[in-house]
C-alpha positions in Angstrom: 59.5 -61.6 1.9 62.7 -62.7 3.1 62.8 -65.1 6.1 65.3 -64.1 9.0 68.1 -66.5 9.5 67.4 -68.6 12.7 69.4 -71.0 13.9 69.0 -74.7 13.5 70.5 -78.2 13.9 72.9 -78.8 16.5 72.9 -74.9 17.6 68.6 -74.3 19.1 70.2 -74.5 22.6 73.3 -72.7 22.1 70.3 -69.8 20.9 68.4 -70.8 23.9 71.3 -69.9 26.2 72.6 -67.1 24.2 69.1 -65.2 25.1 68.6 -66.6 28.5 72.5 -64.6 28.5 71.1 -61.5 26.7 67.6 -61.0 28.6 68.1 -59.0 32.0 67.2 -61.5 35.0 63.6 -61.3 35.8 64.2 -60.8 39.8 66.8 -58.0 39.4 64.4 -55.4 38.2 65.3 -55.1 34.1 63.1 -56.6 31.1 61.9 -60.0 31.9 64.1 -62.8 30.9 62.9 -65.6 28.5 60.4 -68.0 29.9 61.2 -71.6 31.0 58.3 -72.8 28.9 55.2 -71.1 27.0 51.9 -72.5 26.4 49.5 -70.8 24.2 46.1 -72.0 24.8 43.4 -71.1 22.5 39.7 -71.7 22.7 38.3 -71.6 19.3 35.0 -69.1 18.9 36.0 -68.2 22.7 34.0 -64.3 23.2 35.9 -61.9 25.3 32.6 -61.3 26.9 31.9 -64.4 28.6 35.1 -64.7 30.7 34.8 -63.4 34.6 38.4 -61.2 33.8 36.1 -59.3 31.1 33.5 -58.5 33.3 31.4 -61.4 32.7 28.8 -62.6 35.9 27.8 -65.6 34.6 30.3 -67.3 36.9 31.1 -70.1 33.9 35.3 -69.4 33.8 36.6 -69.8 37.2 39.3 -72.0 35.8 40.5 -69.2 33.4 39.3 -66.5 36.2 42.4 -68.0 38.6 44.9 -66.7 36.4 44.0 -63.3 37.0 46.6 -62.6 40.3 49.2 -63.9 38.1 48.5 -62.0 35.0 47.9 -59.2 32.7 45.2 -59.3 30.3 44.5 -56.9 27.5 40.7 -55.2 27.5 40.3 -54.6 23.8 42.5 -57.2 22.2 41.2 -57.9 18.6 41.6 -60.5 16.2 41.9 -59.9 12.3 39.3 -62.1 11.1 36.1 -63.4 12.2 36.5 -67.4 11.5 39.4 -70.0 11.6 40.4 -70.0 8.1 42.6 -66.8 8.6 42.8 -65.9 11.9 45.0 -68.9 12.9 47.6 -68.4 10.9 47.8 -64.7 11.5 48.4 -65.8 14.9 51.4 -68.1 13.9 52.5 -65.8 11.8 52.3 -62.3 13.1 50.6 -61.4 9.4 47.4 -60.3 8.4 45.5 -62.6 6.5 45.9 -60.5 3.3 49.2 -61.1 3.1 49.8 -64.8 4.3 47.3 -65.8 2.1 45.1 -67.8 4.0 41.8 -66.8 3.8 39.4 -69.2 1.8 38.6 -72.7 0.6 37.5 -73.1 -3.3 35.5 -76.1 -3.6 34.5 -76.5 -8.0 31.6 -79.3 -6.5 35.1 -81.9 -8.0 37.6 -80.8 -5.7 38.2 -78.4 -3.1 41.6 -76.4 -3.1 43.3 -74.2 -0.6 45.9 -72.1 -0.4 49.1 -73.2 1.9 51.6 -71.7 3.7 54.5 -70.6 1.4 57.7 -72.3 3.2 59.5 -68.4 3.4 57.4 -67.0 5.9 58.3 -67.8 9.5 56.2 -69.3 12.0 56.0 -68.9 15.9 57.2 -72.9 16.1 59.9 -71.9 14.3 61.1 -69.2 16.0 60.8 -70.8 19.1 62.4 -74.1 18.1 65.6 -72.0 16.8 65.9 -70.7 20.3 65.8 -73.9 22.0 62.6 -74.7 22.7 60.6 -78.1 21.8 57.6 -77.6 19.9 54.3 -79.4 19.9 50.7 -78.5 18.6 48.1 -80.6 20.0 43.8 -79.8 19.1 41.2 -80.4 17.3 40.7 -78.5 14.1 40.4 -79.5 10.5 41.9 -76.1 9.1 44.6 -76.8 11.0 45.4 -80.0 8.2 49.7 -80.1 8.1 48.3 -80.1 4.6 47.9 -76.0 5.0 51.7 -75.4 6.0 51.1 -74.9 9.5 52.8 -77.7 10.6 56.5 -75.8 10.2 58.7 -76.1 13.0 56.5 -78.3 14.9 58.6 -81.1 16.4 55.3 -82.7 17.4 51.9 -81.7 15.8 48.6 -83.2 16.2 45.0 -81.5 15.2 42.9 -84.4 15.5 42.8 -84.9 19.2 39.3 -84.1 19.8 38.4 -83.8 24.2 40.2 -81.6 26.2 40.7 -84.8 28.0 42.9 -86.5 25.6 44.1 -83.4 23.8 45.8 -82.7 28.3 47.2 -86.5 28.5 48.8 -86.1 25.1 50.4 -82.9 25.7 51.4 -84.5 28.8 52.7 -87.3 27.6 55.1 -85.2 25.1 56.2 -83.2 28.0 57.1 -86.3 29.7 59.5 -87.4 27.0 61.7 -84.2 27.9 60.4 -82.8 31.1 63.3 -81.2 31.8 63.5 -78.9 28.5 62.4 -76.0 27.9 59.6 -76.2 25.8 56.6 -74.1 22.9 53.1 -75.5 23.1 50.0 -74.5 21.2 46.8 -76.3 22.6 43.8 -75.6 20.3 40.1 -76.5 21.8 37.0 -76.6 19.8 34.3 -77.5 22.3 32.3 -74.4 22.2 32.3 -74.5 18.6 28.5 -74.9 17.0 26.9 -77.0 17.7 26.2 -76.4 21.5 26.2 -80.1 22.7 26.9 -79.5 26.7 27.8 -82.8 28.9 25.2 -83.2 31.6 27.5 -81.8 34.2 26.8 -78.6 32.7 23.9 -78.5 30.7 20.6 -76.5 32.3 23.1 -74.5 34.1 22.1 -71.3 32.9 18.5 -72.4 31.3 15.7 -74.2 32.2 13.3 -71.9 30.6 10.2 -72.6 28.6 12.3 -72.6 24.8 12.3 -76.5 23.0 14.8 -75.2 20.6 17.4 -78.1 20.3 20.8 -76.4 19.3 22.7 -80.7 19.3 19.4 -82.2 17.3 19.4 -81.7 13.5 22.1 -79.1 13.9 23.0 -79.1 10.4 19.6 -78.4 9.1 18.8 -75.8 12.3 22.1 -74.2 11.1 21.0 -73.7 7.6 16.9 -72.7 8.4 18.3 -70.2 10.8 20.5 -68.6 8.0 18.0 -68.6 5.7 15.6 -67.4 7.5 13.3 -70.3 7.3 13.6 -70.1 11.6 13.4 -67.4 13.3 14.0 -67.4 16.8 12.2 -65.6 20.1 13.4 -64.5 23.0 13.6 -67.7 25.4 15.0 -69.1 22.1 17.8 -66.8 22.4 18.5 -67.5 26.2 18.7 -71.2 25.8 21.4 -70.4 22.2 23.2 -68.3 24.7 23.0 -70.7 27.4 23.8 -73.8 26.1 27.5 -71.9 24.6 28.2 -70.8 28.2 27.8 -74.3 29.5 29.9 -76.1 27.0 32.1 -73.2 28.1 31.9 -73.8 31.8 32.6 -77.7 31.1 35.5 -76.7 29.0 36.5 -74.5 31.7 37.0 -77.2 34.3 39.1 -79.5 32.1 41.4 -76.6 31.6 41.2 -75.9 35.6 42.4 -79.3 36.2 45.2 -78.9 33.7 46.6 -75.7 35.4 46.3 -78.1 38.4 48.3 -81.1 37.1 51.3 -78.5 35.7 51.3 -77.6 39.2 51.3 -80.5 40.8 54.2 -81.5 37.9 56.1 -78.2 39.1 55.9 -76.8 35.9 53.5 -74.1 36.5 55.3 -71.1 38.4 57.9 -70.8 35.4 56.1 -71.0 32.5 54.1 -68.1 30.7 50.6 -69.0 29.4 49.0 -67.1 26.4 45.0 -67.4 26.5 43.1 -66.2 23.8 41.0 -66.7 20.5 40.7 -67.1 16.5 37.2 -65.0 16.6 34.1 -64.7 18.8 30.6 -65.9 18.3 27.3 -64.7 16.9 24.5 -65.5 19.8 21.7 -64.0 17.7 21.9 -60.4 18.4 21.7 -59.5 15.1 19.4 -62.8 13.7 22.9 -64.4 12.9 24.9 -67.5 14.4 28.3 -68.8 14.4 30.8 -66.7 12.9 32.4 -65.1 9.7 29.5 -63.2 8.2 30.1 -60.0 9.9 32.8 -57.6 11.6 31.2 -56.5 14.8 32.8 -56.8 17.8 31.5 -60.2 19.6 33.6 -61.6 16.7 36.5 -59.5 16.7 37.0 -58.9 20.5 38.7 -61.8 22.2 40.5 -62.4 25.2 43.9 -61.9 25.8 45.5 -63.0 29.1 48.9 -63.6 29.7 49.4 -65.6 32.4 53.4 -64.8 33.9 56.2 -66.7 35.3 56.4 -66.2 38.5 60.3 -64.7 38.9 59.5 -61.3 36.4 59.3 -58.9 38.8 56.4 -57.4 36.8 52.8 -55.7 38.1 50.4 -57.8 37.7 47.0 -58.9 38.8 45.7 -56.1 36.0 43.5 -55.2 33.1 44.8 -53.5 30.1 43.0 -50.8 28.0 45.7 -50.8 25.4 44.6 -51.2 21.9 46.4 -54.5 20.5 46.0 -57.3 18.9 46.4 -61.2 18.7 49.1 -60.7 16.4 51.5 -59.6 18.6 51.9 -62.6 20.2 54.6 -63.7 17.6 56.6 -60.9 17.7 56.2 -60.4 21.9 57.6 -64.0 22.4 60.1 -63.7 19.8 61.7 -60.7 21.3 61.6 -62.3 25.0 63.5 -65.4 23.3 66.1 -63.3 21.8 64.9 -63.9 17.8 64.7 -61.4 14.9 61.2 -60.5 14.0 60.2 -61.6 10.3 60.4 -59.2 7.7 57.3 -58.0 7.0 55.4 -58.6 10.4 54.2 -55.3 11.2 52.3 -56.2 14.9 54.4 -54.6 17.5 55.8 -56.5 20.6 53.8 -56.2 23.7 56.6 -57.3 26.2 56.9 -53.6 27.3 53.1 -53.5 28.7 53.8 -57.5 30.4 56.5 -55.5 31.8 54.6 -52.7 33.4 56.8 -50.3 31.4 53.7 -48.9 29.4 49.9 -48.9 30.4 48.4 -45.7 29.6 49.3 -45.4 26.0 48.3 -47.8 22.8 50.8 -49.6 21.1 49.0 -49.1 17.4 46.6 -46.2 16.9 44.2 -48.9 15.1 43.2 -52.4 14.2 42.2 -54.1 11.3 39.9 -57.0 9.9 39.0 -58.5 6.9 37.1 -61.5 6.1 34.8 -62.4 3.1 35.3 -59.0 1.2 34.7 -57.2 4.3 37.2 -54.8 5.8 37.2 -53.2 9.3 39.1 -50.5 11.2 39.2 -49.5 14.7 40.5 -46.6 16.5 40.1 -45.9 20.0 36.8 -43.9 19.5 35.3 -44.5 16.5 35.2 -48.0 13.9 34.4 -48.4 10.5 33.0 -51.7 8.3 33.4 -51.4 4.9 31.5 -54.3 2.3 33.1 -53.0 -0.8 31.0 -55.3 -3.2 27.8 -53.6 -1.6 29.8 -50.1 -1.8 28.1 -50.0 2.2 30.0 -48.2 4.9 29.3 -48.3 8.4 30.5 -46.1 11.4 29.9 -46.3 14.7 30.9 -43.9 17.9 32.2 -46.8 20.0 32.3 -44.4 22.9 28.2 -43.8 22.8 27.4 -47.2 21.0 29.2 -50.0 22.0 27.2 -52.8 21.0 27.1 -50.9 17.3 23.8 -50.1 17.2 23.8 -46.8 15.1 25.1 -46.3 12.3 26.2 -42.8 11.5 28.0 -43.1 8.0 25.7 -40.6 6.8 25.9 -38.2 9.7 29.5 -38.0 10.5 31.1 -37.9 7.0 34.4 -36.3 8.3 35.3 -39.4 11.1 34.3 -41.6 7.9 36.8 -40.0 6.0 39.6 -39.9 8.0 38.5 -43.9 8.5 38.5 -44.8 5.0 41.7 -42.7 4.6 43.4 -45.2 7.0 41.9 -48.4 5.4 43.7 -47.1 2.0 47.1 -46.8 3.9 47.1 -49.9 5.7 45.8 -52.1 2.4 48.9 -50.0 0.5 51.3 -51.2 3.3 50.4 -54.8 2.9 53.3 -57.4 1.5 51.7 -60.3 0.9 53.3 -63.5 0.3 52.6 -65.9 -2.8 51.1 -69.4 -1.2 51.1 -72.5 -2.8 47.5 -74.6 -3.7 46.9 -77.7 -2.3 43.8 -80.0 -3.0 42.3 -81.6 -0.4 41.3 -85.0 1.0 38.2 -86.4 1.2 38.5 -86.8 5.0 39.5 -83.5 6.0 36.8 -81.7 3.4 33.8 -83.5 5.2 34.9 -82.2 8.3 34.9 -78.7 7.3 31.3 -79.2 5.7 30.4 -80.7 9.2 31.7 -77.3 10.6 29.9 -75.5 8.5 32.8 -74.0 6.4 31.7 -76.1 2.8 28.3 -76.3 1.9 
C-alpha cells in the first residue's frame, strides 16, 4: 500500500489554512468547512442499545442524550470486529482488520508476540496533524501499548490514564498548552469494561432484586465458570449483569456530562465536532455468553455513532440516521472535511455528505462486514449472514422479521444464503492487506491483558 504524501514539518498549518481556503464556509450554505477542533470520544464495549438517542428508557445517558439537538447520529452503524484487538485500529485506520493486520496476540506460555502497525499505512493522527491540527490520545487501554504502532502522528499519547476524571484534567491540561490551536483528540474510556464494579453513586440504580451474583468479587474466576459452564445463571442473575453495566454506564455518563460542561464553560464547545462511538458492544447473557469477541450478533457489532456538529454548518440536525455505515468511515469523513487525500487502500466511504443533510434516504455501502476469531459476517439491509468457516456453519437471519437473530434460516432460504456468501467471496478477494511487523511484549502490559481477559 502506498501512503499519500501529507504534509509535515514547518508546512501542517500552511495545510490547515489551505483547507479552511478550500472548504465552502459553513454559514453560506455549501459543504461544511473544516472543524476548529475534533474530539473522538469512545467508550469501550459501549452497546448502541443502552443509549436514550437509540431508543433506550433506562434513562442512564443523559450526558450523551444532550448532544442530540446538535447532532446527527447514525441508526445502524457497525463495527468490524467484536473486541479491541482489531476494532481500534480499523478505526484509526479506515481498514478492516484483515488487512491492517491487527487481529490477535500469540502467547507460546515464554512470550507473547503481536503484530504492529506497519509504519506505511496512515493513521487518523496523522492526517490530522498534516493539516494542522495538534494531536493527543488520552485512555485507558492496554492494546492500545505505543508498542502496537498506534502511537503515529500523535504529538501527545497516553493509554494508561485510567478515571474519566484524570483521563478529562489531562486532556485539559494539553489543551491548555495551546488553547488557541486547532486541535485532534481521541479520548478512550474503559469503565464499562467487565468487570461491572459501579461507584456507589450509581450502583442499585437499576437493581435491588433478590440475585447475590457479585459481578466485582472473584471476577476472574466468575468470568471463567461462566464460560465454561461451571455457572449458569437465572433470570434475576441476568437483571443484576445487566444492571450493574448500565450503572457503571450512567456513572460514566456524568463524568462525560461534566466534560461537555467544562468545554463550554472554556468556549470551546460550539466549534468543535465530537465523534461518539465504540470498538464493539457487550454480551449481557442473552445467549449464556459474556463480554465480548466470541460471537458476531449484533449487541456486539451495533454501536453508536453520534456526531455531535459545530455550531456554524448550516446543516439539519437534531436527527437519526437509517443509513447503513460504519465506524470506519470516520477516517476517511474527517480527512475529506480537512482537505487530506484518503489512503490508498481505505475502501470506507466518507459520510460528510449525510452530516451535511445532502443524503438521508439512501445507504452509502450496500453491506457491512465483520470478522473476528475465524468468524466472518455480512450484513445487508434485510438479511445477515455468520459464517464459522472452521465449523463449515452458516447462519442467516431475516433482520426484518428477527431482529434479535433468533432464527436461523440457512437451511430454508438457500438462495438469500447464496447471494450472501457470494458477497463475502468478493469483499475477502478485494482485501489489500498490509504486511505488520511482530513485536514481543512486556511483562507489564501482558498481565493487563490477562486481567482483561484477552490472555489466559
Amino acid at each position: 500500500m502506498r501512503r499519500p504524501v501529507l504534509l509535515r514539518g514547518a508546512r501542517p498549518r500552511l495545510a490547515a489554512l489551505l483547507a479552511l481556503l478550500l472548504a465552502p464556509l459553513g454559514g453560506c450554505g455549501g459543504r461544511p468547512a473544516a472543524p476548529e477542533r475534533v474530539i473522538v470520544i469512545l467508550i469501550d464495549a459501549l452497546r448502541a442499545d443502552h443509549v436514550g438517542l437509540y431508543g433506550s428508557e433506562l434513562g442512564a445517558t443523559p450526558g450523551l442524550d444532550r448532544l442530540g439537538p446538535e447532532a446527527v447520529w447514525f441508526e445502524r452503524a457497525f463495527v468490524p470486529a467484536s473486541w479491541t484487538r482489531p476494532s481500534v485500529p480499523s478505526l484509526l485506520t479506515g481498514l478492516y482488520p484483515s488487512e491492517h493486520g491487527l487481529t490477535d496476540f500469540v502467547d507460546s506460555g515464554e512470550e507473547v508476540r503481536a503484530a504492529v502497525l506497519a509504519e506505511e499505512v496512515t493513521t487518523l493522527a496523522e492526517g490530522m496533524q498534516a493539516a494542522g491540527y495538534r494531536t493527543a490520545l488520552v485512555g485507558y487501554q492496554s492494546q492500545l501499548s505505543p508498542k502496537f504502532g498506534l502511537a503515529q502522528g500523535f504529538d501527545f499519547y497516553n493509554n494508561n490514564t485510567r478515571t474519566p476524571d484524570r483521563i478529562q484534567s489531562r486532556f485539559l491540561e494539553w489543551v491548555d498548552e495551546a488553547p488557541a490551536a486547532p486541535f485532534f483528540a481521541y479520548l478512550h474510556y474503559l469503565d464499562i469494561h467487565w468487570p461491572y464494579c459501579p461507584p456507589e453513586s450509581t450502583r442499585g440504580r437499576y437493581y435491588s432484586g433478590p440475585s447475590e451474583l457479585d459481578p466485582c468479587a472473584d471476577w476472574r474466576g466468575l468470568r471463567e465458570r461462566i464460560r465454561s459452564g461451571e455457572t449458569l445463571l437465572d433470570e434475576e442473575d441476568r437483571k443484576l449483569l445487566a444492571a450493574r453495566y448500565a450503572e457503571e454506564l450512567a456513572a460514566l455518563d456524568q463524568a462525560l456530562g461534566a466534560l461537555f460542561d467544562e468545554l463550554e464553560r472554556r468556549g470551546l464547545w460550539q466549534e468543535t465536532l465530537v465523534v461518539i462511538t465504540s470498538d464493539h458492544g457487550e454480551e449481557l447473557y442473552e445467549r449464556g455468553g459474556i463480554e465480548h469477541g466470541h460471537t458476531l450478533h449484533d449487541e456486539l457489532l451495533r454501536v453508536p455513532f453520534v456526531w455531535k456538529l459545530p455550531g456554524s454548518w448550516r446543516a439539519p440536525r437534531g436527527h437519526g440516521s437509517d443509513a447503513l455505515v460504519e465506524v470506519r468511515s470516520t477516517l476517511p469523513t474527517l480527512f475529506e472535511l480537512v482537505g487530506q487525500p484518503v489512503p490508498d487502500g481505505v475502501s470506507a466511504p466518507s459520510l460528510l455528505p449525510w452530516l451535511a443533510g445532502e443524503a438521508r434516504e439512501r445507504s452509502p455501502v450496500p453491506a457491512v462486514f465483520a470478522e473476528s476469531n475465524g468468524m466472518f459476517a455480512v450484513r445487508t439491509d434485510r438479511f445477515k449472514m455468520v459464517v464459522t468457516p472452521a465449523e463449515k456453519r452458516y447462519q442467516l437471519y431475516d433482520l426484518e422479521a428477527d431482529p434479535a437473530e433468533r432464527e436461523d434460516l440457512a437451511a430454508s432460504r438457500p438462495d438469500e444464503l447464496r447471494e450472501l456468501q457470494l458477497q463475502l467471496r468478493r469483499w475477502q478477494g478485494g482485501l489489500r492487506p498490509v504486511r505488520p511487523a511482530a513485536a514481543v511484549l512486556d511483562q507489564e502490559t501482558a498481565e493487563d491483558l490477562k486481567a482483561l481477559g484477552y490472555l489466559q
